[in-house]
One Martini backbone bead per residue (centre of mass of N, CA, C, O) as a GRO file, in nm:
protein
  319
    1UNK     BB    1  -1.449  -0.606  -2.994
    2UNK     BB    2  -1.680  -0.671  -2.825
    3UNK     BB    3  -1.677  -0.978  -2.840
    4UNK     BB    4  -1.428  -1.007  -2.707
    5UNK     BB    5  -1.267  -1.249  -2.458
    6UNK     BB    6  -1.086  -1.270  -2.212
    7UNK     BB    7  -0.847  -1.601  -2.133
    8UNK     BB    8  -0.811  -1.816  -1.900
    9UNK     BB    9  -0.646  -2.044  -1.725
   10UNK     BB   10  -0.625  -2.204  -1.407
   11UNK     BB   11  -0.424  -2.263  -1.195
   12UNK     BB   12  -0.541  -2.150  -0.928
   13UNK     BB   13  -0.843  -2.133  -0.662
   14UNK     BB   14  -0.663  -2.128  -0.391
   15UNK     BB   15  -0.748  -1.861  -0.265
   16UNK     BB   16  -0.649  -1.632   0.041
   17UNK     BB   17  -0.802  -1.333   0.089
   18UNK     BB   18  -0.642  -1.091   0.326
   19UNK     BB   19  -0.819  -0.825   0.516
   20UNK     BB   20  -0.793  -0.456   0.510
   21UNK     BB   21  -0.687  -0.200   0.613
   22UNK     BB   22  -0.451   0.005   0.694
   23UNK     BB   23  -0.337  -0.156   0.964
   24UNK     BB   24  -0.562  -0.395   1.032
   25UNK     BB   25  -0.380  -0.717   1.073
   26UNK     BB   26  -0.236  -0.882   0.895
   27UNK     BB   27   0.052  -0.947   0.949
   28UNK     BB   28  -0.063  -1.161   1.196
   29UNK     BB   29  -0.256  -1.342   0.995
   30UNK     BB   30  -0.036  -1.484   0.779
   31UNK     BB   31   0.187  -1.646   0.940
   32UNK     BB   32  -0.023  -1.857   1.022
   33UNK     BB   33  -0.158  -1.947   0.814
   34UNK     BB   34   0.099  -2.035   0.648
   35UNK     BB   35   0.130  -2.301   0.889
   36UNK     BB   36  -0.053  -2.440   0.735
   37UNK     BB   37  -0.188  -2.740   0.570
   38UNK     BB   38  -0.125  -2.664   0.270
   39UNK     BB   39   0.040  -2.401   0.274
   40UNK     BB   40   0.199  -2.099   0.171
   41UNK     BB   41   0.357  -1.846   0.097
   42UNK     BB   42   0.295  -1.519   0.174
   43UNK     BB   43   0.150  -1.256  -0.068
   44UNK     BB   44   0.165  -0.970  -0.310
   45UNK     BB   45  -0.031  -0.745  -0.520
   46UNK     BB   46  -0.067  -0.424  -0.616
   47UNK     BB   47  -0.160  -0.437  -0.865
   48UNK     BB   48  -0.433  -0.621  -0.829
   49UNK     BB   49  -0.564  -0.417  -0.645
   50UNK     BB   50  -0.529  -0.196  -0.885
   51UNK     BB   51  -0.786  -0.343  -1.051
   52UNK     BB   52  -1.007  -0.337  -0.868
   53UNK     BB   53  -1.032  -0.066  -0.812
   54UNK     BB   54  -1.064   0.052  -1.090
   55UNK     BB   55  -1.273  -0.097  -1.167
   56UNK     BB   56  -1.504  -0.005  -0.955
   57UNK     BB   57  -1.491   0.324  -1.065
   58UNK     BB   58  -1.523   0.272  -1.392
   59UNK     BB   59  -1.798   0.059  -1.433
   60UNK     BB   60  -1.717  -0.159  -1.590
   61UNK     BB   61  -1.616  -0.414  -1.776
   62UNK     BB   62  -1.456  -0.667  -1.659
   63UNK     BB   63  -1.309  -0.881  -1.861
   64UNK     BB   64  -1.013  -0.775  -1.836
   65UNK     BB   65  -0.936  -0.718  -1.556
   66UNK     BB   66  -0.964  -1.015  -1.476
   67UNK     BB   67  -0.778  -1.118  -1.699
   68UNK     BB   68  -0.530  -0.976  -1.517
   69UNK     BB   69  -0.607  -1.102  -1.211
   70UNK     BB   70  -0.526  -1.404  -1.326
   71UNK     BB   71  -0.224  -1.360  -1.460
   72UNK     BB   72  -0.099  -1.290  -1.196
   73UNK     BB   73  -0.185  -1.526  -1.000
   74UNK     BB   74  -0.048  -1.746  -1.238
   75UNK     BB   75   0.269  -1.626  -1.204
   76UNK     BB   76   0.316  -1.666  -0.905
   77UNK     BB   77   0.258  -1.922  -0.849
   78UNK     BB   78   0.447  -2.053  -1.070
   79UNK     BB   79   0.696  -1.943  -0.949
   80UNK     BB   80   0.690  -2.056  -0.651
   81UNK     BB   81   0.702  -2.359  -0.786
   82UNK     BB   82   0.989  -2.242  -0.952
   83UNK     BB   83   1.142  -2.070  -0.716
   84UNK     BB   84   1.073  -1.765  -0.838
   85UNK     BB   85   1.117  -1.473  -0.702
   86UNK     BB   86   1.229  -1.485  -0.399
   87UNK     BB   87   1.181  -1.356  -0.085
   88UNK     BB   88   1.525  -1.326   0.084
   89UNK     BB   89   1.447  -1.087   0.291
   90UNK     BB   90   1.456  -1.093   0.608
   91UNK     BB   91   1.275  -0.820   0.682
   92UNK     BB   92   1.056  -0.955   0.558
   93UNK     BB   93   0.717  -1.078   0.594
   94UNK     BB   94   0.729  -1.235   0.235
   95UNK     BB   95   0.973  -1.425   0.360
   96UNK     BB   96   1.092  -1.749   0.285
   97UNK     BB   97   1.220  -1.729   0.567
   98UNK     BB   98   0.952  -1.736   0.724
   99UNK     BB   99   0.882  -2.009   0.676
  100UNK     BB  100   0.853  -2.335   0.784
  101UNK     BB  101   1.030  -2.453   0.545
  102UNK     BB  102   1.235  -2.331   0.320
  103UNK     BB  103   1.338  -2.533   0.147
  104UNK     BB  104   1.144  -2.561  -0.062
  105UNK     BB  105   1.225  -2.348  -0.228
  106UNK     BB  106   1.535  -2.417  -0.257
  107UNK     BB  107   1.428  -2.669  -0.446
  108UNK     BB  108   1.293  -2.564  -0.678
  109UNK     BB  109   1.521  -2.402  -0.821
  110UNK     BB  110   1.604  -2.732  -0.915
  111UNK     BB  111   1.335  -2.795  -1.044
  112UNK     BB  112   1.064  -2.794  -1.207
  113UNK     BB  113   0.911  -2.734  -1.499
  114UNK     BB  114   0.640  -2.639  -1.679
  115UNK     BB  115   0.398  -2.936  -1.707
  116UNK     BB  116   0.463  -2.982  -1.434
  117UNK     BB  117   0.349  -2.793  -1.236
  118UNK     BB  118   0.048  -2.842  -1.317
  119UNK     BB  119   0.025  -3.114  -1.179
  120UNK     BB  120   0.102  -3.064  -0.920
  121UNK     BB  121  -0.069  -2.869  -0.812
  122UNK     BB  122  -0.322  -3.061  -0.876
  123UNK     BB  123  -0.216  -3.274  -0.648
  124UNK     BB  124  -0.174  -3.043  -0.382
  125UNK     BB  125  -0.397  -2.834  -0.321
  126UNK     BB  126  -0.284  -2.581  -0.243
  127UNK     BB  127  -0.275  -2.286  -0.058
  128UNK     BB  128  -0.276  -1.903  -0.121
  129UNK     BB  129  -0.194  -1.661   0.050
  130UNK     BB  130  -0.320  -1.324   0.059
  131UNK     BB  131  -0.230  -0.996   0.049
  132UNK     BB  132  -0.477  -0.745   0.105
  133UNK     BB  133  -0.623  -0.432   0.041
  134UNK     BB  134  -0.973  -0.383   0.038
  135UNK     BB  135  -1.148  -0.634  -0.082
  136UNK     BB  136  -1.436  -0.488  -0.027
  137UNK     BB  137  -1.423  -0.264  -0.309
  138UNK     BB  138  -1.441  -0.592  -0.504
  139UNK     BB  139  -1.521  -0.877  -0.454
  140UNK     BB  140  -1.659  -0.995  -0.731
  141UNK     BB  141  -1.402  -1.007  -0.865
  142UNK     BB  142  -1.255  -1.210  -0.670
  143UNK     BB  143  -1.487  -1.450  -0.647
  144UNK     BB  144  -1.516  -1.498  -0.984
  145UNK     BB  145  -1.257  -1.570  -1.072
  146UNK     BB  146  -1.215  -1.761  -0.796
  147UNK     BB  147  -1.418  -2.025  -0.679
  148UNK     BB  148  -1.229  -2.092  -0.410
  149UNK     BB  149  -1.228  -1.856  -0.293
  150UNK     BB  150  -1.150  -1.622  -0.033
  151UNK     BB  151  -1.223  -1.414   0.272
  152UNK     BB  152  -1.055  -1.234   0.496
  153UNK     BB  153  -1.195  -0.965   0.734
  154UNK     BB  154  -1.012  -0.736   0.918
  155UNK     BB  155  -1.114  -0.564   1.180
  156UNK     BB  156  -1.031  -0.254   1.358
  157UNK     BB  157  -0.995   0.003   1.599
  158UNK     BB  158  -0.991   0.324   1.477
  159UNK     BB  159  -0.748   0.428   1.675
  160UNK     BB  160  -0.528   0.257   1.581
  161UNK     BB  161  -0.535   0.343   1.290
  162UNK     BB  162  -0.530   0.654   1.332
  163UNK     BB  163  -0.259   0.654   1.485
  164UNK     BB  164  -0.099   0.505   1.223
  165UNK     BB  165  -0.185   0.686   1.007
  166UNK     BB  166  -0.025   0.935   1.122
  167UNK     BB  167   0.268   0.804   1.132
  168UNK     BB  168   0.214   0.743   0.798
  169UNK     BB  169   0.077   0.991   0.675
  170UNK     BB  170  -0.202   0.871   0.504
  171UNK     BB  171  -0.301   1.212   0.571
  172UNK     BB  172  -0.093   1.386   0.405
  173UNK     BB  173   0.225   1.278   0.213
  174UNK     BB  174   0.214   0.997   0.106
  175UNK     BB  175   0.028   1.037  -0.158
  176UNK     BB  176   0.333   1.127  -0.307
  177UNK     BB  177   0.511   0.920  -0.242
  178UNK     BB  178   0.676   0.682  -0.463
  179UNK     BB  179   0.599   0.416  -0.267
  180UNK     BB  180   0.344   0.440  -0.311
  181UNK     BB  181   0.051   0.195  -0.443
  182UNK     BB  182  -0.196   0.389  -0.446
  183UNK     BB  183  -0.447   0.480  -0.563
  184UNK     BB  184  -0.470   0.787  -0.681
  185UNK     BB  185  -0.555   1.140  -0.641
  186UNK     BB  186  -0.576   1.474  -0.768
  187UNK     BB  187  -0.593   1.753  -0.560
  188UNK     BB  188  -0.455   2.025  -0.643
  189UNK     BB  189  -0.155   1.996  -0.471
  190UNK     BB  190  -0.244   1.736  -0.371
  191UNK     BB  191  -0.277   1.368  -0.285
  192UNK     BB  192  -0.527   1.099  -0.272
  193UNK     BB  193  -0.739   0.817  -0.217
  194UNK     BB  194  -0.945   0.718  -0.384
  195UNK     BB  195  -1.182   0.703  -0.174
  196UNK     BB  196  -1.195   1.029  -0.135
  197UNK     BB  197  -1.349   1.160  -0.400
  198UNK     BB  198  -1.617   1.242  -0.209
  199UNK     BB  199  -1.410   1.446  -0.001
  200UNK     BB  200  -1.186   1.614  -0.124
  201UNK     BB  201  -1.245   1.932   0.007
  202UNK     BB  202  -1.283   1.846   0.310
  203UNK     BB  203  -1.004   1.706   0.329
  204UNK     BB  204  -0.861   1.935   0.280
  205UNK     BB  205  -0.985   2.204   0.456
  206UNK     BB  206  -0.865   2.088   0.708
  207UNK     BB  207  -0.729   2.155   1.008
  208UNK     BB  208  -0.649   1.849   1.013
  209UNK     BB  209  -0.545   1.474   1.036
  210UNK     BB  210  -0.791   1.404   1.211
  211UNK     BB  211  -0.989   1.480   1.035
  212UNK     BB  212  -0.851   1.361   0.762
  213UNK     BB  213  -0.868   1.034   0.902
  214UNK     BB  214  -1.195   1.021   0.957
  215UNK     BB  215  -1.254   1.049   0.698
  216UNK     BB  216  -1.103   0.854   0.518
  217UNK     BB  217  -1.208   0.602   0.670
  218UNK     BB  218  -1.512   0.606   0.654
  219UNK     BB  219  -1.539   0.579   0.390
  220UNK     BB  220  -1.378   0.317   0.387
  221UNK     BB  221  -1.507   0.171   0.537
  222UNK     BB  222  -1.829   0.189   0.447
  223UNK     BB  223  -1.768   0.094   0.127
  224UNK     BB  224  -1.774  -0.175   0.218
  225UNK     BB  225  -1.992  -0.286   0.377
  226UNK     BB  226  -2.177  -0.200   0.152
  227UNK     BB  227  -2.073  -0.444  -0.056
  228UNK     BB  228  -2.112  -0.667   0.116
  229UNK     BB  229  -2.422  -0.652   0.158
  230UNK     BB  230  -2.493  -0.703  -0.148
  231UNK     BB  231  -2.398  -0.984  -0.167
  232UNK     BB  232  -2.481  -1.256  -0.205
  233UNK     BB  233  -2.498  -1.544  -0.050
  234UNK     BB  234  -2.260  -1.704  -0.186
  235UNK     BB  235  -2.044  -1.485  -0.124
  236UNK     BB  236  -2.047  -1.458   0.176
  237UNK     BB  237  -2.004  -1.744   0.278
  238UNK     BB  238  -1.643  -1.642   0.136
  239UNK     BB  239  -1.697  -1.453   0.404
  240UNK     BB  240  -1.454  -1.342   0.686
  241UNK     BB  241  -1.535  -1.178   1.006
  242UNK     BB  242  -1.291  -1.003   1.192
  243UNK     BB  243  -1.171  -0.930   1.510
  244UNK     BB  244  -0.877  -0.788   1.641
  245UNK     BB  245  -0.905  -0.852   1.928
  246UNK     BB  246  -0.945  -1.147   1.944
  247UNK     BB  247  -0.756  -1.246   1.786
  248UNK     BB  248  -0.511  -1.123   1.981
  249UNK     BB  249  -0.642  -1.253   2.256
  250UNK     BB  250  -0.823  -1.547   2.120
  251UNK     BB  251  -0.626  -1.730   1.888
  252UNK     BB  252  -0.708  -1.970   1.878
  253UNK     BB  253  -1.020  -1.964   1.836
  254UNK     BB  254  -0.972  -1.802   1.570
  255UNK     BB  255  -0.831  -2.052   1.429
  256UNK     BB  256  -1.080  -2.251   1.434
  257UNK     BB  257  -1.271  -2.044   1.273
  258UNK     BB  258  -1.090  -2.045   1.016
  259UNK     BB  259  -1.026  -2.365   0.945
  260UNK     BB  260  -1.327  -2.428   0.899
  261UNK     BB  261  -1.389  -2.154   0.692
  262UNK     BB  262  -1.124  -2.339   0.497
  263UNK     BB  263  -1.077  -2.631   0.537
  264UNK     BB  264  -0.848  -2.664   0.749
  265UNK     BB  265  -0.553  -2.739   0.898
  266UNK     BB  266  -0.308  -2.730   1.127
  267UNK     BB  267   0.037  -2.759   1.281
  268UNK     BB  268   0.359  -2.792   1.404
  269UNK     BB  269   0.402  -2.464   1.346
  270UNK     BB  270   0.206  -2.319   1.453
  271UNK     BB  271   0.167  -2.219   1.751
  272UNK     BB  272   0.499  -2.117   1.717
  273UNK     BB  273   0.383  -1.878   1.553
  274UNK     BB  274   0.180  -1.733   1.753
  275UNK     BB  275   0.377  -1.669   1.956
  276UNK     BB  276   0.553  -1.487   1.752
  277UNK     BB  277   0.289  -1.302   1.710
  278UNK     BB  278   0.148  -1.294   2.016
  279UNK     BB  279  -0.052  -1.443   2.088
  280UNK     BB  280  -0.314  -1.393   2.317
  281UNK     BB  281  -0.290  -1.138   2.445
  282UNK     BB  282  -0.304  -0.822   2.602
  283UNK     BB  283  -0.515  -0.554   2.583
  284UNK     BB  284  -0.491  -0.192   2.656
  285UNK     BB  285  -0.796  -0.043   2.714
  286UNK     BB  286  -0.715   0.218   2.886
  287UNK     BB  287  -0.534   0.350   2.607
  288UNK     BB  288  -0.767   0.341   2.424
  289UNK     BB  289  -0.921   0.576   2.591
  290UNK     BB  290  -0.687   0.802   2.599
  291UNK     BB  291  -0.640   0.795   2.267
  292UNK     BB  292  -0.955   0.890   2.229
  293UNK     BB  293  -0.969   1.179   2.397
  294UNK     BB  294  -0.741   1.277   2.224
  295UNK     BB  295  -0.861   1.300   1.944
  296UNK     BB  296  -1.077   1.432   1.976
  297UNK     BB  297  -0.983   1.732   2.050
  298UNK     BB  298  -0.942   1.767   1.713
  299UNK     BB  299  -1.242   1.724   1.693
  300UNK     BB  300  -1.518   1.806   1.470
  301UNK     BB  301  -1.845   1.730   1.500
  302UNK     BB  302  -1.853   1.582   1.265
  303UNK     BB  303  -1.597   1.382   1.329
  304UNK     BB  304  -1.726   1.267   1.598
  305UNK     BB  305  -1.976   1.127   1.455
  306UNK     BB  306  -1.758   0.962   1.298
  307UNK     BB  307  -1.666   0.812   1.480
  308UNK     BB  308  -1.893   0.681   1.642
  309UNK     BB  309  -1.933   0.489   1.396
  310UNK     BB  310  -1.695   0.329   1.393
  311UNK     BB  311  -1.721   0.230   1.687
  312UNK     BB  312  -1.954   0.118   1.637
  313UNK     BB  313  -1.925  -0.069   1.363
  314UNK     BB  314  -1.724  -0.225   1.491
  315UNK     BB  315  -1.924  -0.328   1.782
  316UNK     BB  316  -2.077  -0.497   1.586
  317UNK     BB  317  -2.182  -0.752   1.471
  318UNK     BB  318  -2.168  -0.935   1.238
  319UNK     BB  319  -2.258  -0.905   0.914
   0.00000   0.00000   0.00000
């Protein structure tokens, strides 16, 4: 069996998977991506995430893995284009009613589907943008499967992160709870996620949950750093760094610099998602600084230092 190699044909290699840590701003730029002119809307599969990741982990040969991550991205694509499982619960982020068109989808339902759906995807040349969390603890994996893929990955400033991660509990009870969907490992009686695998003593003996959120995110965001910065020139081309800032503040600007980079138009719904999710908008670093000083007093020397390489990091050049 060593000589088998799993094979797939691509419906589509037009993915632009957008990623971030959790709660690093994918759902604020992905349904303006949504908004541009030949773009779908925006889908999710915490399955090929855990596929990226176990293969990354388990250091094996990638070649089944990648099998699956084409299979999966395969069934959705086609499902979107003839209709099927689609999410049409109003408060979902990834509804089709909150699409530009949504007529679009409810007419797929009675249309096409077949090898007729396979000519149209080619004749449309449609983009699919993907959320994905943490595209890059195995990028090399999501951009050879896919050749037009690429990656928009958004940078957060640390504290609104740990912030966050505070009140979904993501650094305390949250990998243990059912809803949960990423990979976890078990130490001692606790779950955390797979990410932490490397400082798991640490992290549980912490005095408290900001200690183990600086610890937990550090980990995240310098392993991400480290595989961007190993990969080629080709496939570096293929990956773009925005600040959640920027995107946040200064969004038109940053919708221009993305759309040059995905080599794509917006539309006249464009704006208007834009307005919707707040763009423009002016960001309150007085109270970023105060939210800092907060933390910081429940964190030890060790995680002070490390809280300030995230802030470092952050605040550093476009890598």
């Amino acid at each position: 069996m060593s000589n088998f190699i799993p094979d797939i044909k691509l419906l589509s290699s037009r993915i632009t998977f957008v990623g971030s840590v959790g709660r690093g701003g994918k759902s604020f730029l992905l349904p303006i991506l949504s908004s541009f002119k030949n773009f779908e809307m925006f889908f999710c599969s915490p399955v090929a995430e855990n596929i990226s990741y176990i293969d990354k982990f388990k250091k094996r040969d990638s070649k089944y893995s990648k099998f699956l991550f084409k299979l999966i991205f395969n069934e959705i694509i086609y499902n979107l284009n003839v209709g099927r499982n689609l999410n049409q619960r109003k408060s979902d982020y990834t509804s089709i009613l909150k699409f530009k068109t949504p007529k679009i989808y409810k007419d797929r339902m009675n249309g096409i589907e077949g090898d007729r759906i396979i000519k149209r995807v080619a004749k449309e040349k449609n983009n699919y943008p993907v959320m994905f969390h943490n595209p890059l603890i195995n990028p090399e994996m999501i951009l050879s499967s896919f050749p037009n893929s690429k990656i928009i990955f958004i940078d957060r400033h640390p504290v609104e992160i740990i912030e966050l991660w505070l009140k979904k509990k993501y650094s305390s009870s949250f990998f243990r709870n059912p809803r949960n969907l990423t990979l976890a490992t078990r130490y001692k009686d606790k779950n955390f996620p797979y990410w932490c695998f490397k400082k798991l003593d640490k992290i549980y003996k912490a005095k408290n949950n900001y200690i183990r959120a600086v610890y937990s995110l550090s980990e995240l965001v310098f392993q991400q750093k480290k595989n961007l910065s190993k990969l080629s020139n080709n496939y570096k081309k293929r990956v773009l760094l925005i600040k959640f800032d920027q995107l946040a503040e200064n969004t038109d600007n940053e919708i221009k610099k993305i759309t040059k980079f995905l080599r794509c138009q917006t539309s006249k719904y464009t704006k208007k998602t834009i307005l919707k999710e707040k763009g423009n908008r002016k960001l309150n670093f007085l109270a970023r600084e105060k939210k800092k000083q907060e933390i910081i007093k429940y964190l030890d020397n060790k995680t002070i230092n490390l809280f300030k390489n995230l802030e470092k990091n952050y605040f550093e050049k476009k890598h």
